[in-house]
C-alpha positions as CSV (number, residue, x, y, z in Angstrom):
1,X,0.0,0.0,0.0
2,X,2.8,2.3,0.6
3,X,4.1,2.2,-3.2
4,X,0.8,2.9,-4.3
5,X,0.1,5.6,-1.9
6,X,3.4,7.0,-3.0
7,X,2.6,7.0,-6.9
8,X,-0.9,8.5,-5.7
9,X,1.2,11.2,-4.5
10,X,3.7,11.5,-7.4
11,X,0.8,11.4,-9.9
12,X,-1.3,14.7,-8.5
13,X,2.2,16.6,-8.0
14,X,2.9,15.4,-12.0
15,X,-1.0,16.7,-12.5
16,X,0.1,20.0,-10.9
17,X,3.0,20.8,-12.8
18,X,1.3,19.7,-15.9
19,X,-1.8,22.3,-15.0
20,X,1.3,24.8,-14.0
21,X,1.2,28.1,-11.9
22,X,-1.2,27.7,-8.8
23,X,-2.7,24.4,-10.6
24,X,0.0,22.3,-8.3
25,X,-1.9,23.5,-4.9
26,X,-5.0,22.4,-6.4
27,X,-3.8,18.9,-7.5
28,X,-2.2,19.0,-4.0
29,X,-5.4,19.3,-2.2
30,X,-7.2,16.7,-4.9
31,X,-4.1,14.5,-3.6
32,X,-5.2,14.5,-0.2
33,X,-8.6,13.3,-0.9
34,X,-7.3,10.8,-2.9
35,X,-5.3,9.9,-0.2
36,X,-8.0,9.9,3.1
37,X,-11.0,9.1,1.4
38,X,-10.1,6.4,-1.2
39,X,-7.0,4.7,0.4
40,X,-7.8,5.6,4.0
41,X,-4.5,7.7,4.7
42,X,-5.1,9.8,7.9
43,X,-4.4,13.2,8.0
44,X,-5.0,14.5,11.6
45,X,-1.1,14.4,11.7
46,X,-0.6,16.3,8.9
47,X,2.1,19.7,8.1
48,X,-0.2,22.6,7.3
49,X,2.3,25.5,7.2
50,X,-0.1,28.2,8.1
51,X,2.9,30.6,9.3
52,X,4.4,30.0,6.3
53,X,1.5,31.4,4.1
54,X,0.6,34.1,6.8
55,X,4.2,35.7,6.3
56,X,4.1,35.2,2.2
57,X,0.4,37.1,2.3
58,X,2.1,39.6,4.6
59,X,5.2,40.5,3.1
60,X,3.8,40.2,-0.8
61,X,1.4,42.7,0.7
62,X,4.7,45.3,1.7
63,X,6.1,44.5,-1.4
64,X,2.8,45.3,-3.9
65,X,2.0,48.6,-1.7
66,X,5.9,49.4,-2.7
67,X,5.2,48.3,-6.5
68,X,2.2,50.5,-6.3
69,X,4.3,53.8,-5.0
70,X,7.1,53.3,-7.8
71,X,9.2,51.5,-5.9
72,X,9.6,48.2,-7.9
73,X,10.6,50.7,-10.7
74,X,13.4,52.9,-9.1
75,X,14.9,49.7,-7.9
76,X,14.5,48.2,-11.6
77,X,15.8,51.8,-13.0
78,X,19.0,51.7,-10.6
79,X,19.9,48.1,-11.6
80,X,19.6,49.7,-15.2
81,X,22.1,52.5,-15.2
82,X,24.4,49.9,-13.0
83,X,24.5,47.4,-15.8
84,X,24.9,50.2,-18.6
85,X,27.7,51.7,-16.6
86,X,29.8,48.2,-16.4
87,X,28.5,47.0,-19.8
88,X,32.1,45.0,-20.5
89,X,31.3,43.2,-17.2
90,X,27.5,41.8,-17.9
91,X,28.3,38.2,-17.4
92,X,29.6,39.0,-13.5
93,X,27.2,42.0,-12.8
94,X,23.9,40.7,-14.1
95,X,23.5,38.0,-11.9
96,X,24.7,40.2,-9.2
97,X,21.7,42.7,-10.0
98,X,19.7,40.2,-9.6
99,X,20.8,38.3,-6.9
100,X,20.7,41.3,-4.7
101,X,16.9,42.3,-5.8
102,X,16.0,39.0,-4.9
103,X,17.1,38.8,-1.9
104,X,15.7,42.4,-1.0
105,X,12.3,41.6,-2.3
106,X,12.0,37.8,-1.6
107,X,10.6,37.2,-5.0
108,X,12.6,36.1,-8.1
109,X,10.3,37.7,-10.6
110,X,11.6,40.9,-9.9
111,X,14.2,39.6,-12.7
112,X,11.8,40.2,-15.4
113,X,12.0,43.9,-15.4
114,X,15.7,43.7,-16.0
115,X,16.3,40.8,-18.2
116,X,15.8,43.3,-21.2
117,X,18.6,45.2,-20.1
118,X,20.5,42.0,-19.8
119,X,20.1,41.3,-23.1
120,X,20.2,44.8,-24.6
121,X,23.8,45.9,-22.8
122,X,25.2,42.3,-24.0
123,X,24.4,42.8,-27.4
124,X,25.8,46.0,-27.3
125,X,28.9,45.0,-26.1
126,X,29.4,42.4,-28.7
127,X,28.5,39.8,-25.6
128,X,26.5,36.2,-26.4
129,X,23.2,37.4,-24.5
130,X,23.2,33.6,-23.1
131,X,25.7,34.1,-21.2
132,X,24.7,37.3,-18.9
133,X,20.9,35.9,-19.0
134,X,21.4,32.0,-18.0
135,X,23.6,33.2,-14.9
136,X,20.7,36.2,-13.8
137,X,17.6,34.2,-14.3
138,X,19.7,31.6,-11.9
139,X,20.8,33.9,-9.4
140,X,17.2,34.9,-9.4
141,X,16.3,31.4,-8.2
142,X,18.8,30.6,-5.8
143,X,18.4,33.8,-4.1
144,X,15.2,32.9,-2.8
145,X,17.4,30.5,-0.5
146,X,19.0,33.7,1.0
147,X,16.2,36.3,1.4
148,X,15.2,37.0,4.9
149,X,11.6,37.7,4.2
150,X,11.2,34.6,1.3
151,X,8.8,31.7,2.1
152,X,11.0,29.2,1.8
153,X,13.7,30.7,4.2
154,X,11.2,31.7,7.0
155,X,9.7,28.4,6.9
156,X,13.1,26.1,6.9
157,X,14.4,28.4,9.7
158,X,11.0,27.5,11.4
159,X,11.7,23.7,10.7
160,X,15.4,24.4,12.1
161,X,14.6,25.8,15.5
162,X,13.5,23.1,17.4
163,X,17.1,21.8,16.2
164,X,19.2,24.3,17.5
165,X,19.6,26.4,14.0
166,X,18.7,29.9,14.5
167,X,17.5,32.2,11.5
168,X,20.6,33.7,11.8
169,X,22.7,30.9,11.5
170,X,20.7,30.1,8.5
171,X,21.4,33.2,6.9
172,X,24.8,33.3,7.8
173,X,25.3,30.2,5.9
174,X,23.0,30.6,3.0
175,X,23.7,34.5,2.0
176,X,27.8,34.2,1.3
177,X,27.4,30.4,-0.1
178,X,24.5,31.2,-2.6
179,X,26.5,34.5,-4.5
180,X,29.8,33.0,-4.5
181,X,28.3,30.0,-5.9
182,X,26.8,32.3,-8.6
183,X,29.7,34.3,-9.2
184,X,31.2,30.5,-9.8
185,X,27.9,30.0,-12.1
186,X,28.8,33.3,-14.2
187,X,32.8,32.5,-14.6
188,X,31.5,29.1,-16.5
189,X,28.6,30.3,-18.0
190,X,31.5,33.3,-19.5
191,X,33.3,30.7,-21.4
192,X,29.7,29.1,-22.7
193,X,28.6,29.3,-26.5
194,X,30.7,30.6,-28.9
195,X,31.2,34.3,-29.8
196,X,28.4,36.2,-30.3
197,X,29.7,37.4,-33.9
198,X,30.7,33.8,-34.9
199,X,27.3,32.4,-34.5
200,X,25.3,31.3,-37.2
201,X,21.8,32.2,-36.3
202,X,22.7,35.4,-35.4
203,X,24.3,36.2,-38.4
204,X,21.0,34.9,-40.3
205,X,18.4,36.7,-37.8
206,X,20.6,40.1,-38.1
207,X,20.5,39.4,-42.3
208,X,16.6,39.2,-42.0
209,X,16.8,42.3,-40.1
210,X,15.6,40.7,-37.2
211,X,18.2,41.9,-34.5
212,X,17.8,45.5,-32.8
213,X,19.4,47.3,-30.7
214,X,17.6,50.1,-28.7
215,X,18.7,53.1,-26.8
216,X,18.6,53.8,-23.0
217,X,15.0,54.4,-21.7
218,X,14.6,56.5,-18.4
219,X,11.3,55.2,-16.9
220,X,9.1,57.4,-15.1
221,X,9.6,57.2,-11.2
222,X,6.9,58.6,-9.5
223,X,7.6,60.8,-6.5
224,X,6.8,58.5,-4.0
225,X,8.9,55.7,-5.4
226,X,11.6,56.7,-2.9
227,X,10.0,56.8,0.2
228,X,8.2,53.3,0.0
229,X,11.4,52.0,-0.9
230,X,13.0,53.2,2.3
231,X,10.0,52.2,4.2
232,X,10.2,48.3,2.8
233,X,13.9,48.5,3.8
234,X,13.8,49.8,7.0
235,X,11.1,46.8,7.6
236,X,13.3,44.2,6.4
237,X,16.0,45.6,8.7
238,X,14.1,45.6,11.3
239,X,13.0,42.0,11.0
240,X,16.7,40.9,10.9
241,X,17.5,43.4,13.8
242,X,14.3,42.0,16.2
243,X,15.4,38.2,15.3
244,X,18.8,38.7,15.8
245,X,17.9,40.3,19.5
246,X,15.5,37.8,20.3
247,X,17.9,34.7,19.1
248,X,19.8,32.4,22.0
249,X,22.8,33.4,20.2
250,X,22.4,37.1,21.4
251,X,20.0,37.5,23.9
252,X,19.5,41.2,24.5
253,X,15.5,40.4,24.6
254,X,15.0,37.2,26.5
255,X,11.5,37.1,26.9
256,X,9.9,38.6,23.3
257,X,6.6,39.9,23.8
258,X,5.9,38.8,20.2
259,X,8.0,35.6,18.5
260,X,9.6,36.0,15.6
261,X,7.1,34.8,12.5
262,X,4.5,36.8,14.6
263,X,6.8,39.6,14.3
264,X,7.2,39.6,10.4
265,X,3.6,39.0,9.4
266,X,3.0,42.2,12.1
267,X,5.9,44.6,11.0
268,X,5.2,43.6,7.1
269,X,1.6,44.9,7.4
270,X,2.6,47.7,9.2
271,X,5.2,48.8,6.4
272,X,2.3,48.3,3.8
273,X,0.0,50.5,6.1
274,X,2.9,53.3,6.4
275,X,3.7,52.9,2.4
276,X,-0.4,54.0,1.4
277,X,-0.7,56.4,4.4
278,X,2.9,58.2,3.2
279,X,2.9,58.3,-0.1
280,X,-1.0,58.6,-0.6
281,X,-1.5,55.6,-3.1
282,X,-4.8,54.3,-3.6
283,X,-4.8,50.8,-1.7
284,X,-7.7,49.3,-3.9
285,X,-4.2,49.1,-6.8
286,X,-2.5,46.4,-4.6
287,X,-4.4,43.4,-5.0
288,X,-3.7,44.1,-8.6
289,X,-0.2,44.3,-8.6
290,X,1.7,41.8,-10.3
291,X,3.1,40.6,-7.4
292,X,0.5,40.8,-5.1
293,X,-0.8,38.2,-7.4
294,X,1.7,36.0,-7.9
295,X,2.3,35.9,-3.9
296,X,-1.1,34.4,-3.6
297,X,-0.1,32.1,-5.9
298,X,2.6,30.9,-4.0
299,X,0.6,30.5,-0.9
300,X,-1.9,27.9,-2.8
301,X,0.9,26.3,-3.8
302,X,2.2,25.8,-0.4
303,X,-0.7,24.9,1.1
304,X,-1.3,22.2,-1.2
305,X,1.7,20.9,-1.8
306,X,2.8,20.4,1.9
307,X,-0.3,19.3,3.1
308,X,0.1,16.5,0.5
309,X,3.7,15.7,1.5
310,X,3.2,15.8,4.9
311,X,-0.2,13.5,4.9
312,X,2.0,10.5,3.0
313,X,5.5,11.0,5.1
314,X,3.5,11.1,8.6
315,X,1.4,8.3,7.9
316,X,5.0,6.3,7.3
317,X,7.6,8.4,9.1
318,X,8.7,5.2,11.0
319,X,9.3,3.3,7.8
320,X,10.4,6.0,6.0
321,X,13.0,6.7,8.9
322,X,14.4,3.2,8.9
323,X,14.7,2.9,4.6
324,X,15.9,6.3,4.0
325,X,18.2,7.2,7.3
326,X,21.2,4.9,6.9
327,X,20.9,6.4,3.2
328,X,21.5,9.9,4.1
329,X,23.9,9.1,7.0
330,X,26.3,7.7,4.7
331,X,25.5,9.7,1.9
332,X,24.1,13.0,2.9
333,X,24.6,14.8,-0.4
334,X,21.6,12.6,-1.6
335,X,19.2,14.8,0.2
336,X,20.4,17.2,-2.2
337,X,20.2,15.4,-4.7
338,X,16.0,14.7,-3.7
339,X,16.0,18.6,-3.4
340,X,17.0,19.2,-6.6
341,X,14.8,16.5,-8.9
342,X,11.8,17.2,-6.5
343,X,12.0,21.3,-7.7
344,X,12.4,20.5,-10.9
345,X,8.6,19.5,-10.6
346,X,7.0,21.6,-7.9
347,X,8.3,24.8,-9.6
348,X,8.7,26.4,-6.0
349,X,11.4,26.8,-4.0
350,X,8.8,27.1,-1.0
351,X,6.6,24.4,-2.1
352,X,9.8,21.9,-2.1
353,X,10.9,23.3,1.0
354,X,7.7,22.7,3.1
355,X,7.0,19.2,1.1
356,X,10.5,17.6,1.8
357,X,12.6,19.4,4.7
358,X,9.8,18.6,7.5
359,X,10.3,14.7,6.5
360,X,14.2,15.1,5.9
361,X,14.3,16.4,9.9
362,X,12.0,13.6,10.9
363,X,14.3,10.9,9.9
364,X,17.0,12.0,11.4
365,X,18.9,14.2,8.9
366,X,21.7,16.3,10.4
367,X,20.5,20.0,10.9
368,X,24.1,20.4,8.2
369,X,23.5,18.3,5.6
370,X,20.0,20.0,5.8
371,X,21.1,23.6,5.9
372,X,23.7,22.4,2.7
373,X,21.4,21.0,0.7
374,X,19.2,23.6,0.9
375,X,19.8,25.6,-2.2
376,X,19.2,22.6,-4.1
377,X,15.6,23.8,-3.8
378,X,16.5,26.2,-6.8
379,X,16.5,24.1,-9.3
380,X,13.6,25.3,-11.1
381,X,15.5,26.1,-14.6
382,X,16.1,22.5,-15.6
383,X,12.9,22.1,-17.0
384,X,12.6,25.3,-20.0
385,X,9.3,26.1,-18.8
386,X,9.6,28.2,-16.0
387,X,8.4,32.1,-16.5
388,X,12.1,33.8,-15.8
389,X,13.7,31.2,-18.6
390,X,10.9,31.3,-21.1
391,X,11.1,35.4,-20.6
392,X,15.0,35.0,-20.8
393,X,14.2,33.4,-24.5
394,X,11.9,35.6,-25.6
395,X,14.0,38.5,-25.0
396,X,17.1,37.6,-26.9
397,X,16.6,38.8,-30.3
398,X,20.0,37.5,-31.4
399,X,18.7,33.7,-31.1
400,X,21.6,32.8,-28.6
401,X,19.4,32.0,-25.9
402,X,17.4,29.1,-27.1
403,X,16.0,25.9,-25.9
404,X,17.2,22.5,-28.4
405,X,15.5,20.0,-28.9
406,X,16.4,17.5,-26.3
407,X,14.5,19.9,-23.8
408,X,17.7,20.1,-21.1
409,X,20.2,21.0,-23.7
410,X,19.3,24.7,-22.9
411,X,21.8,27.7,-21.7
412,X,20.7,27.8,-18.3
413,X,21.5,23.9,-17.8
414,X,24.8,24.1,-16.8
415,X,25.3,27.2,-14.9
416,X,22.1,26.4,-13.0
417,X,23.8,22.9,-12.1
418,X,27.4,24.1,-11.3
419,X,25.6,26.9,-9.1
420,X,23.7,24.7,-7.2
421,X,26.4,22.4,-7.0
422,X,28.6,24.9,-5.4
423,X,26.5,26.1,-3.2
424,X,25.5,22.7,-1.7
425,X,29.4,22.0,-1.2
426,X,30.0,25.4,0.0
427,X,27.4,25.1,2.4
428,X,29.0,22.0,3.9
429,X,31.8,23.7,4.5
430,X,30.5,27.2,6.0
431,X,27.8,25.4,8.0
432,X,30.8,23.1,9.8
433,X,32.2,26.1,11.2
434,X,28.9,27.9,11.9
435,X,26.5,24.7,12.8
């Protein structure tokens, strides 16, 4: 019963990512019914992570007031005038630009305002636009690993407590791993493809007049785009700051008044209340926003997805335990391994996070190997279907960044896979001398 269980399982999370976006909550939640009501699988034990999706619904909610105000597009036009100022250095800088928006906004889609850019400075500079885009739209993915405020970081650091990892320690491990891993990502992605001028489709598209280069844009900021940037910041800050006080590692507050996912949910709503009341933007715009939306995506992906997960892995933690701990005790880079293949499907670095980490922990996985493999999460590129890659395609005009027809045989393959790969080892080592 347990195999067949466990392809019930496998088949609504392959019927999610076939349906796509927040289609894999609902074929999570179709999963469980499958699971309780035709094959008797109990679920009073089940992992709903409803802290988890009370912090996304909070802090998309700072982060659309911001988009709202401007500030999504001051951060967007600062990035731009960095990247034209550096334009010989695209391959190193781009994924830098976006690593760092990432991280700030907790979101990788914040990469789609300046993959154009990407591709625009590269072509100017004579630069295979592959190059500079595989690296970014991964960087944008594996930040999400590093972001204090992203789903998948408050709700492993959540999962790590009990074990004696703080949110800090996290962090500490997860920030410097995850961008040197990229920088590793953009030196090999540098050397990938050959020269822009030597390639044969270009040459073709830019006979067929297909190839254009445009000139520098200044977008319009509006004059509030400033202040509800500062606003989201100083919240982020202060989230780090009140976590960091309240941690057993510092101490200064030893008996919080309010924990610390209380505190995030409570200061993100707060920024979002001092962003409309400050800058005077009509609050009906932010459910609209872009990434209001796609925030409440993420939290019915979540939902669904973990409560699946967790319904199958607690009704057989005990077996589970016994098959799969000797496994990871001798070889713990397997967990990363499962990370990796397992986001490849769920499209979510959250989703994979809250499906697998819970049962990882439960059998007995050291809190390092755990903490390591995390940023396997991230590896939502192998697969050419995911919005940032497929808007990474469409934006090359020069035909350099294109999916063959083997489906993996794509530019963002093997940067993705060396950047993960990096940042799993790295971790290892940075999380022995911090773990």
């Amino acid at each position: 019963m347990i195999m067949v269980e466990l392809l019930v399982v496998l088949l609504f999370i392959f019927l999610g990512a076939r349906i796509g976006g927040i289609g894999i909550g609902f074929a999570g939640g179709a999963g469980v019914i499958a699971l309780s009501f035709l094959l008797g699988v109990p679920t009073s034990q089940a992992y709903i992570p409803v802290d988890v999706i009370l912090i996304i619904m909070s802090v998309i909610t700072a982060i659309a007031a911001m988009q709202v105000a401007g500030g999504m597009d001051w951060l967007v036009q600062l990035a731009e005038n960095f990247l034209r100022k550096h334009p010989e250095r695209i391959t190193f800088y781009a994924p830098i630009v976006t690593f760092l928006m990432t991280l700030m906004a907790g979101t990788g889609h914040t990469a789609f305002s300046t993959l154009p850019v990407i591709a625009e400075v590269a072509k100017g500079q004579g630069v295979r636009p592959s190059r500079p885009l595989s690296i970014a739209v991964v960087a944008s993915q594996i930040a999400i690993t590093a972001s204090p405020i992203s789903a998948a970081v408050v709700a492993f650091s959540s999962m790590l407590a009990p074990k004696g990892v703080g949110y800090l320690t996290l962090l500490a491990v997860c920030i410097p791993t995850t961008f040197i891993a990229c920088m590793i990502g953009a030196f090999v992605a540098n050397f990938m493809g050959c020269e822009l001028k030597n390639d044969p489709i270009y040459q073709q598209r830019l006979e067929q007049g297909l190839v254009k280069l445009t000139t520098e844009k200044q977008r319009h900021i509006l004059p509030t785009a400033k202040t509800a940037t500062y606003i989201f910041l100083i919240a982020i800050a202060f989230v780090v700051c009140y976590a960091a006080a309240i941690s057993n590692s510092v101490g200064l507050i030893t008996d919080p008044a309010i924990g610390r996912n209380e505190a995030i949910i409570a200061v993100m709503l707060t920024a979002a209340a001092a962003i409309v009341i400050f800058t005077k933007i009509d609050a009906s715009k932010i459910p609209s926003a872009s990434t209001f939306r796609s925030g409440m995506t993420a939290c019915v992906c979540v939902l669904g997805v973990a409560w699946l997960g967790s319904t199958f892995v607690n009704a057989h933690v005990d077996g589970i335990k016994e098959m799969a701990g000797v496994l990871l005790a001798d070889y713990p880079w397997m967990l990363a391994m499962v990370l990796f293949c397992a986001s490849m499907l769920l499209y979510s670095q959250g989703a994979t996070t809250v499906a697998l980490m819970p049962a990882a922990l439960a059998i007995g996985v050291a809190p390092l190997t755990a903490v390591a493999s995390f940023a396997a999460v991230s590896a939502l590129f192998v697969l050419p279907t995911y919005p940032t890659l497929l808007a990474a395609v469409e934006m090359d005009d020069t035909g350099s960044t294109r999916i063959g027809s083997y489906v993996f045989n794509h530019p963002f393959f093997i940067p993705g896979v060396v950047t993960i790969t990096s940042a799993v080892a790295l971790g290892f080592t940075f999380g022995g001398l911090l773990i």
